[in-house]
TORNUDREN-200527 format. One record per residue (C-alpha): residue number from 1; x negated, y negated, z negated. Coordinates in pm, 1 decimal. Each point is the difference from the previous one (the first is absolute). Example, Ala and Ser with C-alpha at 12.3 -4.5 7.8 and 13.67 -1.06 7.14 Angstrom:
2
{1 {-1230.0 450.0 -780.0}}
{2 {-137.0 -344.0 66.0}}
This chain:
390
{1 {-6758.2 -11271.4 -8462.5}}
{2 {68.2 345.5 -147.1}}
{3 {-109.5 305.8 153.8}}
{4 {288.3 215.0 46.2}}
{5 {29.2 255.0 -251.3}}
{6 {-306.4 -111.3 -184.9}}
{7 {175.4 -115.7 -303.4}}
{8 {-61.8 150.2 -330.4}}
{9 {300.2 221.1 -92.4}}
{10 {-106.4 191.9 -322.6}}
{11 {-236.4 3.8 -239.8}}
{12 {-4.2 305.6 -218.4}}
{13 {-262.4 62.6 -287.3}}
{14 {-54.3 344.8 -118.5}}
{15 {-221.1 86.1 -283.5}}
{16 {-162.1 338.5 17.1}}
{17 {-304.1 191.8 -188.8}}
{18 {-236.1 186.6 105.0}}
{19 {-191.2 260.9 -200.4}}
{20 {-412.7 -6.2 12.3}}
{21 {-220.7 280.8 -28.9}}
{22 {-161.6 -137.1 -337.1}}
{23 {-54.5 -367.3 -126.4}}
{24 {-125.8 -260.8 176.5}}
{25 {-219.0 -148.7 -195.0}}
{26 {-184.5 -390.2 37.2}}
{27 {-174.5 -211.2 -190.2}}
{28 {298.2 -209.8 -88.4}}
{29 {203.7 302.2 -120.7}}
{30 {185.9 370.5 167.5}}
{31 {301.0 62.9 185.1}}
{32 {145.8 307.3 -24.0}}
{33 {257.0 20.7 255.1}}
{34 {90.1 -239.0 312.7}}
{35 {298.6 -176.5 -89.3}}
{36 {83.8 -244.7 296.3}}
{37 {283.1 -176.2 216.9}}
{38 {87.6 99.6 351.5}}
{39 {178.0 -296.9 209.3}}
{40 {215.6 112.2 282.8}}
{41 {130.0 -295.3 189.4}}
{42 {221.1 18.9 316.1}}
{43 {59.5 -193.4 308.9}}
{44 {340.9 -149.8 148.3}}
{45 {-50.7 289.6 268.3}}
{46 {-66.2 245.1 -211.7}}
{47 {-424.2 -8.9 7.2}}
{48 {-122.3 152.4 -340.3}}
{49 {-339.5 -83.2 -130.1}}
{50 {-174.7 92.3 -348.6}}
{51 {-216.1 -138.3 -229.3}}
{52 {-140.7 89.9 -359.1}}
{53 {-66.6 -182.3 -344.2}}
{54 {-263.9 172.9 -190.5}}
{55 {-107.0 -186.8 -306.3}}
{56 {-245.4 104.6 -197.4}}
{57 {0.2 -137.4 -360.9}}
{58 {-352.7 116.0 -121.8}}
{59 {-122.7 -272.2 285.4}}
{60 {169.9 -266.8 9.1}}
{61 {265.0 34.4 -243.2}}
{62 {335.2 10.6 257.9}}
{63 {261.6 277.4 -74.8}}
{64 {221.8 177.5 168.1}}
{65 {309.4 -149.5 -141.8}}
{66 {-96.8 -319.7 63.2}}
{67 {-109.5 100.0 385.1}}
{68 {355.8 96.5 8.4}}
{69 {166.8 -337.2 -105.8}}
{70 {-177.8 -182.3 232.0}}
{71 {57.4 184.5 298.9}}
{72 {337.2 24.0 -90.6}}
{73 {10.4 -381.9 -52.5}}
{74 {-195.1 -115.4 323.4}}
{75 {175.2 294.5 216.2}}
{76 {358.2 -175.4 -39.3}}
{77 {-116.8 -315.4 141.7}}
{78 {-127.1 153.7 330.2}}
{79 {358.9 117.2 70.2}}
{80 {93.2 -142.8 334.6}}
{81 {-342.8 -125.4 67.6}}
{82 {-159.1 66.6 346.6}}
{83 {-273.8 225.2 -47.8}}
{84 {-170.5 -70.4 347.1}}
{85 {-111.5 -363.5 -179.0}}
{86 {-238.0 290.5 -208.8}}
{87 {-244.9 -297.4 -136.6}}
{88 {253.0 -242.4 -117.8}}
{89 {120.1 292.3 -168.2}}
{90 {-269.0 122.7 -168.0}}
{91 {-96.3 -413.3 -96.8}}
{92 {381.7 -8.6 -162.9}}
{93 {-107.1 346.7 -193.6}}
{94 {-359.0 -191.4 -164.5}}
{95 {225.7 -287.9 -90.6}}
{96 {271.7 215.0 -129.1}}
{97 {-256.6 266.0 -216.9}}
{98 {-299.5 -169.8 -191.9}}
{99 {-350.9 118.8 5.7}}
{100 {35.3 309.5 -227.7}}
{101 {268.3 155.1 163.5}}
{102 {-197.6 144.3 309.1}}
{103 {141.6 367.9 -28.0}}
{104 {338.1 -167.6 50.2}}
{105 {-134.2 -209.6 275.7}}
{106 {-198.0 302.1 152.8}}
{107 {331.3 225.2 17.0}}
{108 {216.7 -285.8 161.4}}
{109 {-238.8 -133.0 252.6}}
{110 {-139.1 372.0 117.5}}
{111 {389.1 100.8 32.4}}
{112 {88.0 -284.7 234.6}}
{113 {-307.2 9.9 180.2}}
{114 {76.5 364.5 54.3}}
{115 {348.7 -54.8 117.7}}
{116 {-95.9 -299.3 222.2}}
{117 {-280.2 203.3 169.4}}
{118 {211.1 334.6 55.3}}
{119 {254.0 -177.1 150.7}}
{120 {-240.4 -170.9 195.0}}
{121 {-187.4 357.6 110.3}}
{122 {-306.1 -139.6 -130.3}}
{123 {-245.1 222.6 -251.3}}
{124 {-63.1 -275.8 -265.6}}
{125 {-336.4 35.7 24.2}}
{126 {40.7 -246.0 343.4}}
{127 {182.7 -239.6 -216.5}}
{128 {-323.5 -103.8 -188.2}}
{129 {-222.7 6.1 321.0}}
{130 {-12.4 346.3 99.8}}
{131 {-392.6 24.7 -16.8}}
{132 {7.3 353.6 -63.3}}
{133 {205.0 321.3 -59.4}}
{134 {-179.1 189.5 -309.0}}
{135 {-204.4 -65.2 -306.4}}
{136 {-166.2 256.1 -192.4}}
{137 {0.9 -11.7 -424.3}}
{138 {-217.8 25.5 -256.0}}
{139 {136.5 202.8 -319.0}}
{140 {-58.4 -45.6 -383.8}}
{141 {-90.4 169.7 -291.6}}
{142 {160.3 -134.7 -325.1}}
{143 {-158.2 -48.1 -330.3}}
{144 {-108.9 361.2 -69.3}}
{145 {-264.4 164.0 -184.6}}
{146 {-327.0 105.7 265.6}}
{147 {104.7 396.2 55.0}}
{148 {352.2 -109.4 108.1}}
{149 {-131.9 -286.7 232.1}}
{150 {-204.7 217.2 154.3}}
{151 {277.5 274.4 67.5}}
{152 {179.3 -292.3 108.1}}
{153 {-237.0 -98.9 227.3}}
{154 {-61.5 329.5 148.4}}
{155 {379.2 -5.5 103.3}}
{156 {-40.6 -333.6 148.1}}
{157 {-276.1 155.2 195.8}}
{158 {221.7 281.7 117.2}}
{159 {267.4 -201.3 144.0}}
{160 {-346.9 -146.7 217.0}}
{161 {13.8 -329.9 -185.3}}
{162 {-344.2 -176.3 -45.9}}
{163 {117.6 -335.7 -181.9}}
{164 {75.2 10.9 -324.9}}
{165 {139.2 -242.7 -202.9}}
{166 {-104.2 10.0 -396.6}}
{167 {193.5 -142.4 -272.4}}
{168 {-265.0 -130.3 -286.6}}
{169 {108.1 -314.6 -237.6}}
{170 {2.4 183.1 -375.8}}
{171 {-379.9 99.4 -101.6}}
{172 {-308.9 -28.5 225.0}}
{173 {-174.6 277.9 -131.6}}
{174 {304.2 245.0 55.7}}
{175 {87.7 -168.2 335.2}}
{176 {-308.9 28.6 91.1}}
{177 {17.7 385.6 -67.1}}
{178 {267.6 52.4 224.5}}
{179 {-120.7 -272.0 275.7}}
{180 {-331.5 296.4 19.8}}
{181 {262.5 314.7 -7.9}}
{182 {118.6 -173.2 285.4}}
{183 {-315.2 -47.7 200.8}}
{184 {-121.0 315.4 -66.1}}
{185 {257.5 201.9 164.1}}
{186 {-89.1 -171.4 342.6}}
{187 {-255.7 -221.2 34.8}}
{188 {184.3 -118.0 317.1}}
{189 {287.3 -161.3 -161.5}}
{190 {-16.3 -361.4 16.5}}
{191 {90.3 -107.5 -337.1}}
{192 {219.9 -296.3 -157.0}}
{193 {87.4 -94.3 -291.5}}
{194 {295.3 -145.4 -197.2}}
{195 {-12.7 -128.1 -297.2}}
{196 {374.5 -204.5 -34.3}}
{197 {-88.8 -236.9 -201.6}}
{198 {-90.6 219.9 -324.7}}
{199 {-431.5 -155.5 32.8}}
{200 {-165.8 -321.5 4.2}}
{201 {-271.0 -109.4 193.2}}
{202 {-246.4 146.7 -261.5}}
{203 {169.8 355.8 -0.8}}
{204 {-2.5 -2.5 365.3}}
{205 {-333.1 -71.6 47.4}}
{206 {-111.0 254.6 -258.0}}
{207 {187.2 273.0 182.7}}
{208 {-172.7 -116.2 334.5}}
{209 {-352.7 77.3 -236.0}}
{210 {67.6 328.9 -92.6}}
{211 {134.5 91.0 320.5}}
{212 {-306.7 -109.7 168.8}}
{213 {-190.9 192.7 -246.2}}
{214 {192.2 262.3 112.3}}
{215 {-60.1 4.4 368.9}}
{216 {414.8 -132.4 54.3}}
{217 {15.5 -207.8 256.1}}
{218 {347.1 -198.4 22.2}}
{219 {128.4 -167.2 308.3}}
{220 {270.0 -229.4 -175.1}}
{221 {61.3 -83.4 -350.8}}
{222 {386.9 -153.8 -24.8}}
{223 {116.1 -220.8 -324.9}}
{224 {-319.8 41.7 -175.6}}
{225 {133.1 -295.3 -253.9}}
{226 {340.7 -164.2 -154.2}}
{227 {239.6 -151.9 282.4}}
{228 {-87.2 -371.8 -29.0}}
{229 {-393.1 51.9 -52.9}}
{230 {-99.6 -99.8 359.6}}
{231 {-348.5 -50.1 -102.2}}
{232 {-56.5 324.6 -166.9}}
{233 {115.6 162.6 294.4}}
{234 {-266.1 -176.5 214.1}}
{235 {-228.1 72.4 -305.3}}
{236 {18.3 344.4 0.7}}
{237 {-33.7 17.1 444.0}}
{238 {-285.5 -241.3 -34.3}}
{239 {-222.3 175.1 -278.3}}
{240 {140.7 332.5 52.7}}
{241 {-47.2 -57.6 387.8}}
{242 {273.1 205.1 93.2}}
{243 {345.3 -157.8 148.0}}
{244 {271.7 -58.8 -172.1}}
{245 {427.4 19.9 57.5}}
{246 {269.3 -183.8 -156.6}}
{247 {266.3 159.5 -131.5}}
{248 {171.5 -121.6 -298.9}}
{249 {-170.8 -364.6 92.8}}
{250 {188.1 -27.6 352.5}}
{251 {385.5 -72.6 -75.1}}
{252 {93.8 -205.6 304.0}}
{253 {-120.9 -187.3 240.1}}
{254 {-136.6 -308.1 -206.4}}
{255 {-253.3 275.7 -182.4}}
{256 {-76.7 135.8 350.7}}
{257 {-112.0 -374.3 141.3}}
{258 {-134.5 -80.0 -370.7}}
{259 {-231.0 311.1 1.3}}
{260 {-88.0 -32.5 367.9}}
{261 {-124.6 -392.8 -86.2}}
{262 {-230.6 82.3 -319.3}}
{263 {-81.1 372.9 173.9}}
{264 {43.7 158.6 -325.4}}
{265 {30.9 335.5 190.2}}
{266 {-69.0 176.6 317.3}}
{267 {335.3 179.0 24.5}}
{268 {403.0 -66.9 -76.4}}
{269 {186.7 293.8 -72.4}}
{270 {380.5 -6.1 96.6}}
{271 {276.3 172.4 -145.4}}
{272 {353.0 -76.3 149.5}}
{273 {130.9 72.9 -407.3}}
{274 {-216.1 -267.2 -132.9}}
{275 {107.9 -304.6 257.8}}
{276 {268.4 115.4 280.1}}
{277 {-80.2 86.4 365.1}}
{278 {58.5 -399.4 127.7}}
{279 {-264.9 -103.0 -261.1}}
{280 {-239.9 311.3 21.3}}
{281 {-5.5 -33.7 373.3}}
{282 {-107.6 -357.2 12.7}}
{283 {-270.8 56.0 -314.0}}
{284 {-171.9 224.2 284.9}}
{285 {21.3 -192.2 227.2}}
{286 {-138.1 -268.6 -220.8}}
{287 {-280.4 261.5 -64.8}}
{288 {-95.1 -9.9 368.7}}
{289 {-0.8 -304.9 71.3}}
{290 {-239.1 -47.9 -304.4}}
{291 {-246.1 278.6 74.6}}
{292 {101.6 198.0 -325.4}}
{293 {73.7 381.3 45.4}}
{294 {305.7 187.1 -16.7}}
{295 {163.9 269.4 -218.8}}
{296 {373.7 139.6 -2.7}}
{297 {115.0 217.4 -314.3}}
{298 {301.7 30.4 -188.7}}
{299 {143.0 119.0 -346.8}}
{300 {162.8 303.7 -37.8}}
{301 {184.2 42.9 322.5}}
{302 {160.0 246.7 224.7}}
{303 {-52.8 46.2 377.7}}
{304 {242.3 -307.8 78.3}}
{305 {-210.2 -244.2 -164.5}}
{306 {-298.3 139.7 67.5}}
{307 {63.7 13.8 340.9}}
{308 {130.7 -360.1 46.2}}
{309 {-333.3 -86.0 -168.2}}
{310 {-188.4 228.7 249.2}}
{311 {238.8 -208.3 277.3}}
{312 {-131.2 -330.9 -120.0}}
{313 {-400.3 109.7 24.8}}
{314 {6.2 191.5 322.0}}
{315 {222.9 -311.4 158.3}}
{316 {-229.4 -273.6 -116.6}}
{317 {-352.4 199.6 8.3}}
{318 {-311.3 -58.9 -116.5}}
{319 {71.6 200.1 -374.2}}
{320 {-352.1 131.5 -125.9}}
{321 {206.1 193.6 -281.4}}
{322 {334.2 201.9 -28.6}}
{323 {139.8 112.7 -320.2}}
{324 {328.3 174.9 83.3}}
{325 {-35.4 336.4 -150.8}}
{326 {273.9 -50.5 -267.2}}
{327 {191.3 245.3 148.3}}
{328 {-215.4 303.3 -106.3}}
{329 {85.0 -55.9 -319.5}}
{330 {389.1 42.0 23.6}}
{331 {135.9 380.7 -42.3}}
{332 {277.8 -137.7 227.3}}
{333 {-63.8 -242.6 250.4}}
{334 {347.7 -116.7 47.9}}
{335 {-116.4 -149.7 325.7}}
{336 {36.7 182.1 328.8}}
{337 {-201.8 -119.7 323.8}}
{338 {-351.7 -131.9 21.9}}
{339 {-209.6 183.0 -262.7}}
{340 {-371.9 8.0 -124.2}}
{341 {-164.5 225.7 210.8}}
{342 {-311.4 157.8 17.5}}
{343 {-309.0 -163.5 -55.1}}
{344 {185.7 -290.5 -131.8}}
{345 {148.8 -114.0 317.8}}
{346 {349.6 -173.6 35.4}}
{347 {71.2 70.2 399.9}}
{348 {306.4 -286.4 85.9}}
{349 {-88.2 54.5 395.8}}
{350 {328.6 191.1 -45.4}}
{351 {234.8 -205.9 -125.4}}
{352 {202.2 -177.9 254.2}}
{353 {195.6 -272.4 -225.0}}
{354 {40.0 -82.3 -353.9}}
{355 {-266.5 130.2 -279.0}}
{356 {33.6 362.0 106.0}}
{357 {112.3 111.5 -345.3}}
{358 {340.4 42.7 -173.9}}
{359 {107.0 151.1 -370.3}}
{360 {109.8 361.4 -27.3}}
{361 {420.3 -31.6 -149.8}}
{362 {71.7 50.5 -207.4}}
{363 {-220.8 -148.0 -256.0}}
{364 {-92.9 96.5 -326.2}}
{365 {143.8 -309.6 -194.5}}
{366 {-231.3 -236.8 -187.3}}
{367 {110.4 -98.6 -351.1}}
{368 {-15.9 -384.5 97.0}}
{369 {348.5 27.0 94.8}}
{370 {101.7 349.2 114.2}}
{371 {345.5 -73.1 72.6}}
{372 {-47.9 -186.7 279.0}}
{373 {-90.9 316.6 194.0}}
{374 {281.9 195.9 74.7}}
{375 {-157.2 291.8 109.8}}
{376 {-83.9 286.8 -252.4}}
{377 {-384.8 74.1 -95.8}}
{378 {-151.5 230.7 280.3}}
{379 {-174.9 337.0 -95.8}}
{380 {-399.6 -71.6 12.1}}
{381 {-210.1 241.8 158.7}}
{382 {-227.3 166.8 -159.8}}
{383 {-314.0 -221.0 -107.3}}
{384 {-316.2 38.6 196.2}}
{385 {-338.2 26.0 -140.3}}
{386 {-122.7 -291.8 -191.4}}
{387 {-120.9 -288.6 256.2}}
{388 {-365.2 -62.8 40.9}}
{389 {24.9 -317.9 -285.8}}
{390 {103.7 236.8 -237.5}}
């Protein structure tokens, strides 16, 4: 039976872009600005709730245009569809969106699942088990040359944040250059590494020498080889003894079982982008129930997304590593509610239903499809300093 007033009434997509404070800059390539998707979809009585596409081509290849299309294509057949059936919704959205269209899947699913729960006066976070009601964040520093790693790291230091998350993956002498920059600001931080594909198992291990020889200790190395190289990622946490994440490697939830079964790592990293909410919320709990460790991160999100991601790890528990600093890096967070706070911390014991978070109108409008917002381009304010990744 439908609930009344549950049904799906609108869908509305709304491409925006958001400036950063320099290049973001991977292993698999640079963004220069955040061009994404926000999904506003509305309830028979009149419940709004938001979610937020942000692809991120120089990882996995999905753009914003096509982010768009498919929300716009799987929106129209929710119309009319009871929302309180949340799971057979978000089933109908994998079905509807293939594997590879997870930023599309991510904005849909987050949006209903923030409508449903505000109109049910629950904080999402209680949705996915309610285990807890913060999680702090590491932050990163991008591939950049020693001096500005270390100035980078010096600012992550000042916002009293002692994880920090290292992007390595184009030359092990170089990277491991920065890696000691790093360290040497604070030998407190508790160091990881990411190397997105860009090494093998032999690079990766010969980074792990040097930075040994260095005195670097690192606490987690993630995607130290190519996607489907399950035993060089097992490789390099066996003879480099140091444990190892999936990134690139986990795509769904027959990865997560298939790298839980031949224990090819110690850790699965989730991103709502890369899979959908539905799917990454099962792949940890398939990570539990296997004895693997957990990690939430994201592309290059706002506060919406990376506060539905920061929903998902406080309600289930049991994360050993947050990566949800993205937001540092925008000159305009086009978000408003739950933020990144000091030391890292993303505080939801305040948020009484939904995700907490909704965009600042108007937008400034992506190029994916600009029309489709009929607001005018807001007046940024004035850019802050440059974030602690640089």
């Amino acid at each position: 039976m439908r609930s009344a007033g549950a049904g799906v009434a609108a869908v509305d997509a709304l491409p925006f872009r958001a400036e950063l404070t320099e290049s973001f800059e991977i292993a698999g390539g640079a963004a220069h600005a955040h061009e994404g998707v926000f999904v506003r979809l509305r309830l028979a009585d009149g419940t709004e709730g938001w979610g937020e596409a942000a692809p991120l081509a120089a990882f996995n290849g999905e753009t914003p245009a096509g982010a768009l299309s498919a929300i716009r294509r799987a929106g129209r057949a929710w119309l009319g569809r009871d929302a309180a059936a949340w799971r057979a919704r978000l089933e109908e959205l994998e079905e509807a969106l293939p594997r590879g269209a997870g930023a599309a899947r991510a904005a849909l699913g987050m949006a209903l699942l923030d409508a449903w729960t505000r109109r049910a006066g629950l904080p999402l976070r209680a949705l996915f088990g309610g285990a807890r009601t913060s999680v702090t964040s590491d932050v990163t520093v991008t591939l950049l040359p020693p001096d500005a790693a270390a100035a980078a790291a010096r600012r992550i230091r000042a916002l009293g944040v002692r994880t920090v998350k290292i992007k390595v993956g184009r030359d092990p002498a170089d990277d491991a250059a920065r890696v000691a920059a790093v360290a040497a600001v604070d030998p407190g931080f508790t160091l990881l590494l990411d190397a997105n594909q860009g090494y093998g198992p032999r690079e990766s291990l010969d980074l792990l020498r040097r930075l040994r020889a260095k005195g670097a200790r690192v606490a987690l190395f993630e995607q130290p080889a190519r996607a489907g190289d399950w035993d060089g990622l097992a490789r390099v946490g066996r003879l480099g003894r140091v444990p190892v994440a999936a990134d690139e490697s986990l795509r769904g939830r027959a990865d997560a079982l298939g790298l839980a079964r031949a224990r090819a790592v110690s850790v699965l990293n989730l991103k709502l982008m890369k899979m959908g909410v539905l799917e990454a919320w099962d792949c940890a709990l398939i990570a539990r129930a296997a004895g693997l460790g957990l990690m939430i991160g994201g592309m290059i999100e706002t506060s919406l997304a990376m506060a539905c991601a920061a929903h998902l790890a406080a309600g289930v528990g049991g994360f050993q590593v947050v990566d949800l600093d993205t937001p540092l890096w925008l000159k305009r967070d086009p978000g408003r509610g739950v933020r990144f706070g000091r030391g890292g911390l993303y505080d939801l014991s305040r948020v009484r239903a939904g995700i907490g978070v909704v965009p600042r109108l108007p937008l400034i409008p992506g190029r994916a499809d600009a029309s489709t917002t009929a607001a005018a381009a807001g007046t940024a304010r004035r850019p802050r300093r440059p974030p602690p990744r640089a």
